[in-house]
C-alpha positions as CSV (number, residue, x, y, z in Angstrom):
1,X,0.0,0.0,0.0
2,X,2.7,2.4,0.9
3,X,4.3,1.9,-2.5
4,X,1.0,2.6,-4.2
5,X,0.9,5.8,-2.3
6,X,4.7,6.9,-3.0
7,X,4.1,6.0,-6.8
8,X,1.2,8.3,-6.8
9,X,2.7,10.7,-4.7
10,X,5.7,10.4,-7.9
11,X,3.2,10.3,-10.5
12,X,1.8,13.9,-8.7
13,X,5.1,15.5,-8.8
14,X,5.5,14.8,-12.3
15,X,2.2,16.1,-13.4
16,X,2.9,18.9,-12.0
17,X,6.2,19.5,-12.8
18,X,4.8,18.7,-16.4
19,X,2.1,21.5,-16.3
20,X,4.7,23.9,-14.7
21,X,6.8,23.3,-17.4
22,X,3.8,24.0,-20.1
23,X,2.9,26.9,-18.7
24,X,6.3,28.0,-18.7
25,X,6.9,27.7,-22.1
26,X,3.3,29.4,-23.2
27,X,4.4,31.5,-26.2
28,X,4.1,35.2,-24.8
29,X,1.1,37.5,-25.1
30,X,1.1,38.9,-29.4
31,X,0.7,42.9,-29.6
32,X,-0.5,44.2,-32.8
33,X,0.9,47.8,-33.1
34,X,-0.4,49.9,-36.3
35,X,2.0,53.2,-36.8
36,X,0.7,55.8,-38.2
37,X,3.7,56.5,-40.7
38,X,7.1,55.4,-40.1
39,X,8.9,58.0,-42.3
40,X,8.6,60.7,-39.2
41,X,11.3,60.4,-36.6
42,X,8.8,60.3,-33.5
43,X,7.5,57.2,-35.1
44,X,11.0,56.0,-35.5
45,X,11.4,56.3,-31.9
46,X,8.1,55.1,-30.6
47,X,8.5,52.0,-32.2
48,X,11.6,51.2,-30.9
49,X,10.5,52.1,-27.2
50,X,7.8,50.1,-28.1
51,X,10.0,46.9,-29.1
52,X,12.4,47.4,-26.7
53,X,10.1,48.0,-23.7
54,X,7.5,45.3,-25.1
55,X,10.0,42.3,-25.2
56,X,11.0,43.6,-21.6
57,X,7.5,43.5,-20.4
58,X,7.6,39.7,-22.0
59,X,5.0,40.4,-24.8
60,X,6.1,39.4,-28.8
61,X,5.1,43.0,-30.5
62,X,4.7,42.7,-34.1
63,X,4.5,46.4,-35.6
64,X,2.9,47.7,-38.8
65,X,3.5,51.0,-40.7
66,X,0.0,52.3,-42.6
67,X,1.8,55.5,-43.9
68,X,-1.3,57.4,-43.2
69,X,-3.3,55.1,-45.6
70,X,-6.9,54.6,-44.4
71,X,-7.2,51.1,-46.3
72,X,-3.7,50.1,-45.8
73,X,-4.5,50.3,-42.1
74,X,-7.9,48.9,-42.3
75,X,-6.5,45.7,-44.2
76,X,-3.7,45.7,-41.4
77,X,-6.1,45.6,-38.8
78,X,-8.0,42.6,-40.7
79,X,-4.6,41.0,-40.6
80,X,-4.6,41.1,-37.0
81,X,-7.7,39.8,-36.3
82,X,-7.4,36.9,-38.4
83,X,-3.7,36.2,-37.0
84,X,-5.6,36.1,-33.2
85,X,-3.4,38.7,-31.7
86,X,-3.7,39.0,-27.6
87,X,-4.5,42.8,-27.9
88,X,-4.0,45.6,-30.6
89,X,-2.3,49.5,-30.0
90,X,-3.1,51.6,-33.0
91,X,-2.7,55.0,-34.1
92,X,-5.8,55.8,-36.3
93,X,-5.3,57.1,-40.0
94,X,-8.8,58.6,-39.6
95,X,-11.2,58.6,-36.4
96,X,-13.9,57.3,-37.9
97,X,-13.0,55.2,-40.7
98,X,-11.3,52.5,-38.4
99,X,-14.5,52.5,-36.3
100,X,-16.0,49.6,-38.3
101,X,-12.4,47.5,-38.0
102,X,-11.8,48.7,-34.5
103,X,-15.3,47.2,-33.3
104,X,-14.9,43.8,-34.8
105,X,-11.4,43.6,-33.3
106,X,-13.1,44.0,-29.7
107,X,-16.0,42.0,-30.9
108,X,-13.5,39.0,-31.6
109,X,-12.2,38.8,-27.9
110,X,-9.2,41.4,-29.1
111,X,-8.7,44.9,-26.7
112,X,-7.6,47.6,-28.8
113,X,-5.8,51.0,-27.6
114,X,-5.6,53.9,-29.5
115,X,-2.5,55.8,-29.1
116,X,-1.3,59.3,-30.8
117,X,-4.7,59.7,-31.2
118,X,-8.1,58.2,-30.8
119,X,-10.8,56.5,-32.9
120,X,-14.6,57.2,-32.7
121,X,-15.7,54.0,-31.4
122,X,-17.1,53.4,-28.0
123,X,-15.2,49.8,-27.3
124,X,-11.4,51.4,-27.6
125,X,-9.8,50.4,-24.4
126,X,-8.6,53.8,-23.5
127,X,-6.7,56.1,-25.9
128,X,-3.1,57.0,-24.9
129,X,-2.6,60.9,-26.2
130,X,-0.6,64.1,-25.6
131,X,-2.5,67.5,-25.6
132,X,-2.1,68.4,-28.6
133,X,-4.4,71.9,-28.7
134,X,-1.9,72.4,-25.5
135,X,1.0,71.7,-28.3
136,X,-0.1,74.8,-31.0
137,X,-1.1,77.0,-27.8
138,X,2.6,77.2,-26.4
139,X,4.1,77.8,-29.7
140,X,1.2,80.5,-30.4
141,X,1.8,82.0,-27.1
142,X,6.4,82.1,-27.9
143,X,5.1,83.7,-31.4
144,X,3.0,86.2,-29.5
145,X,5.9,86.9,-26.8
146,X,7.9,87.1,-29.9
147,X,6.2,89.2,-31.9
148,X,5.3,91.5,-28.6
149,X,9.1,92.0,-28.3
150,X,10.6,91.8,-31.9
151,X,7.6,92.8,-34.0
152,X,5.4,95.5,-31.9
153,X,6.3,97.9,-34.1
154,X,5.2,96.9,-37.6
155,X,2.1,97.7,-39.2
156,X,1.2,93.6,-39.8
157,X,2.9,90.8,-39.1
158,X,2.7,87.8,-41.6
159,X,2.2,84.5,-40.5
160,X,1.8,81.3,-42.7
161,X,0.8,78.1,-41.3
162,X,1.5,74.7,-43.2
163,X,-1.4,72.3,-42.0
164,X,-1.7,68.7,-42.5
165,X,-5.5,67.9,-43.2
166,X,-5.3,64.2,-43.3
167,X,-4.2,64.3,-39.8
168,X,-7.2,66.0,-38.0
169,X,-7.0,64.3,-34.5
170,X,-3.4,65.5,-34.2
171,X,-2.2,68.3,-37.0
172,X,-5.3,70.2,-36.8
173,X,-6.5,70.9,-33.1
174,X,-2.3,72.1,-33.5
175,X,-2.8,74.0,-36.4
176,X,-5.8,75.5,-34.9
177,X,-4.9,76.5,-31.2
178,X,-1.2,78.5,-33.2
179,X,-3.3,80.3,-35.5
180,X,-6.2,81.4,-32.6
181,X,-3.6,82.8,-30.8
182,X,-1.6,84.6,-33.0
183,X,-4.7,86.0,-34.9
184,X,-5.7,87.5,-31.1
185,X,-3.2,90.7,-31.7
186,X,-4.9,93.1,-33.7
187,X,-1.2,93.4,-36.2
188,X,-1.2,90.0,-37.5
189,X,-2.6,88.6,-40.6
190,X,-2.2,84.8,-41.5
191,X,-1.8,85.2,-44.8
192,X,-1.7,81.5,-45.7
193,X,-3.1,78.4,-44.2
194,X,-2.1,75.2,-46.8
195,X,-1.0,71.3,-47.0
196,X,2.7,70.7,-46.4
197,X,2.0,67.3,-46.4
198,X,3.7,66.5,-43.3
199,X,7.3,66.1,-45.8
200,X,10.1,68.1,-46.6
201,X,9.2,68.4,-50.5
202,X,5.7,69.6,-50.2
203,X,6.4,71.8,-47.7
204,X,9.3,73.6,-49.5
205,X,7.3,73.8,-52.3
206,X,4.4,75.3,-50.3
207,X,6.6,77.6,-48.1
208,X,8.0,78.9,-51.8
209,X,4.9,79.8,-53.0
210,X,4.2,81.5,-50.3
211,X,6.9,83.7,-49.8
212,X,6.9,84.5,-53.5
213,X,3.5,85.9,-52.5
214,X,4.3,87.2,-49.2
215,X,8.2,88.0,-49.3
216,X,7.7,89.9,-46.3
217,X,6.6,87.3,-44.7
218,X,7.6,87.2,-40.7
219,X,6.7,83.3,-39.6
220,X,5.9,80.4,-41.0
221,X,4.1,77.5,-38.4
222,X,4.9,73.3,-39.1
223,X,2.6,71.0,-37.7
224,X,6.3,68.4,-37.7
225,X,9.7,68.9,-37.8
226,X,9.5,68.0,-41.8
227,X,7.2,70.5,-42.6
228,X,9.2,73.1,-40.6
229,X,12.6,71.9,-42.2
230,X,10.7,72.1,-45.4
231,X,9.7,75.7,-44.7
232,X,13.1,76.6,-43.1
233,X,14.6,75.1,-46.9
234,X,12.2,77.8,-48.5
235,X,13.4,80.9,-45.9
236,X,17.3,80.0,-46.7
237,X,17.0,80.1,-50.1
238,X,15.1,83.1,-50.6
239,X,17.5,84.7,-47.7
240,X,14.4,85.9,-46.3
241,X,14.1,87.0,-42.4
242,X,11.3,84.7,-41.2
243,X,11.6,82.8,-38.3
244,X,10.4,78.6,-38.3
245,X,8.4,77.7,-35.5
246,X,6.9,73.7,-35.3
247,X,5.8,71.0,-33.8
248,X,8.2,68.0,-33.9
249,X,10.6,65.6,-32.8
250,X,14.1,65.2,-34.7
251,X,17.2,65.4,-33.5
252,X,18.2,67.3,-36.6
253,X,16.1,69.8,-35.0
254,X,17.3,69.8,-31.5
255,X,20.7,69.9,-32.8
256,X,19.8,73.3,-34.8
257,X,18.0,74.7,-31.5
258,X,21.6,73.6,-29.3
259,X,23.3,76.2,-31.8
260,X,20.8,79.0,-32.1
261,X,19.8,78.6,-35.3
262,X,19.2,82.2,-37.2
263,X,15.6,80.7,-38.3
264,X,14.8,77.7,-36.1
265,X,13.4,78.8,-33.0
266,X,11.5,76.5,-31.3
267,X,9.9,73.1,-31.6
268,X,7.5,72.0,-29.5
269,X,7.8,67.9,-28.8
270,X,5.5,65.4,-27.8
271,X,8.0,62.9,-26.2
272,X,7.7,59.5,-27.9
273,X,9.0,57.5,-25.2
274,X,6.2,58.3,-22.5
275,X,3.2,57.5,-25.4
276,X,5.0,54.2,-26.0
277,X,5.5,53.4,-22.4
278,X,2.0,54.5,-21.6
279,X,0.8,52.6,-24.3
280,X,2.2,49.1,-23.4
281,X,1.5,49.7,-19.7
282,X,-2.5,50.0,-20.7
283,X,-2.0,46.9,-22.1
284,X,-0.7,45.4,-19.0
285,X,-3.5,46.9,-17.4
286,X,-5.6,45.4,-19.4
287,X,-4.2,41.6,-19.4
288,X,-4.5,42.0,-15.7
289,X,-7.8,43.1,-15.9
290,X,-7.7,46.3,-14.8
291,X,-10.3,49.4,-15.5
292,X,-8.8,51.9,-17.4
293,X,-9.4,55.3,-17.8
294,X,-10.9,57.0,-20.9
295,X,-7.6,59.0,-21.8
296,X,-4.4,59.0,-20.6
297,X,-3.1,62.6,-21.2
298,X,0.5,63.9,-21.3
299,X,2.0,67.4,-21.6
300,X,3.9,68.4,-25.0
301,X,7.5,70.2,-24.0
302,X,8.4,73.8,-25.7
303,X,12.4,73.6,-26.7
304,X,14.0,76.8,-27.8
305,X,17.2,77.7,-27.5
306,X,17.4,78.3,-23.7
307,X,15.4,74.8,-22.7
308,X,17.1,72.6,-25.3
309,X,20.4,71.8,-23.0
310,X,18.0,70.7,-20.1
311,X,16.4,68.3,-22.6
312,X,17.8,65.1,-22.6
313,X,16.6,63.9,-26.2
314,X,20.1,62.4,-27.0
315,X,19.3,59.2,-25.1
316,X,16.3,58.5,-27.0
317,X,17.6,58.6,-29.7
318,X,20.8,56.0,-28.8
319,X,18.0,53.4,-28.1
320,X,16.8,53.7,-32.1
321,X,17.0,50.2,-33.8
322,X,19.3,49.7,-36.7
């Protein structure tokens, strides 16, 4: 009897040790990631905060680039669902478009989080985001200081804005917020409001046109970094006075801001690192079965040239993947 009982006591041990050992080597949780376009360098940089802090976290992150193509990222999305991923972190190419997609994602057992962004859709997770009215408002409010202090004097001040349209969760409510404040001094005229395109060639392009118009012109506003390097292209080469002001993330740009550029004068960054981070950590939250909140907000960062050395940006940009 009492080898009966040791053998089943054995045969226990094993069991378990056989279940332990399945368990173990569970493959890890999948995360579907959909960029919005890779060919910007704060994309560059949250998805390598997101591979690098995802395969920390133990998850297997398999990341997509839509290029800001609405179908491209619907079909993506499609491809996710039908793969079984564990959960889904996307940056929307339009807020209503991916509603449709985003719903049978959650309707298949899938969470989805919206990052950079949200969708219209009521069974998002949460939606990871900076401020990004907050973003155009500082920049509005340095162009006002600037043109308070440099510019009081002139009769109207010229300000062009290059836009991004296809963008209207983040580029517009930018756009927006810098042009509301600058149009609130009675001396300033926006005399152009157009699509840069979010790249270096449209924008210069644009910014040209508009200074041939305008070659007076006192600012020109980027939604990104491209579309102010773009603009800043289109200033040197007409040896005009304006000044660049953007949005963006680039270490070309901080680099320009560390020397005091004659044009460049600030960029205002949403910090990729912390949406990535945020991001991932929501979809901890929700593996563990944790309530979320609606939003998850963070604060965009003014750089000029007497922040930028308090900034440390270099680091981020060591941790990019080759």
């Amino acid at each position: 009897m009492k080898k009966i009982v040791g053998i089943l006591i054995i045969l226990s041990v094993l069991i378990s040790s056989l279940l332990l050992g399945v368990a173990a080597a569970e493959d890890p949780k999948t995360i579907g990631v959909d960029l919005y376009y890779r060919r910007d360098e704060y994309y560059v940089d949250l998805e390598a905060t997101f591979t690098n802090y995802g395969a920390e976290k133990g998850y297997n992150m398999v990341i997509q680039d839509a290029d800001g193509d609405v179908t491209k990222q619907i079909q993506q999305m499609e491809d996710f669902i039908t793969a079984g991923v564990d959960a889904i972190a996307i940056a929307v190419a339009d807020p209503d478009a991916l509603v449709d997609v985003i719903d049978r994602a959650v309707d298949a057992g899938i969470p989805v989080v919206c990052f950079d962004g949200g969708a219209n859709s009521e069974k998002i997770s949460t939606k990871v985001i900076f401020d990004y009215a907050k973003n155009g408002q500082l920049t509005g409010d340095w162009a006002v200081n600037y043109i308070n202090d440099k510019l009081a004097d002139k009769e109207e001040v010229k300000v062009a804005i290059l836009d991004f349209p296809p963008s209207p969760v983040v580029s517009q409510p930018m756009a927006d917020a810098f042009q509301a404040c600058v149009e609130a001094l009675p001396n300033v005229k926006v005399v152009a409001r157009q699509d840069g395109k979010a790249n270096r060639t449209d924008s210069m392009a644009a910014a040209e046109n508009i200074l041939t118009a305008n070659p007076d012109l006192d600012i020109f506003y980027g939604i990104n970094f491209d579309t102010g390097a773009g603009a800043l292209a289109a200033v040197q080469a007409a040896n005009s006075d304006a000044i660049v002001i953007c949005a963006g993330w680039a270490s070309e740009g901080f680099e320009m801001l560390e020397a005091d550029d004659k044009n460049l004068k600030v960029m205002c960054a949403n910090v990729p690192v912390t949406q990535a981070i945020d991001t991932v950590d929501a979809l901890t939250a929700i593996f563990n079965g944790e309530e979320l909140p609606a939003e998850t907000i963070s604060m965009p960062t003014l750089l000029d040239a007497t922040t930028i050395g308090d900034f440390d940006w270099e680091s981020v940009i060591a941790a990019r993947i080759s």
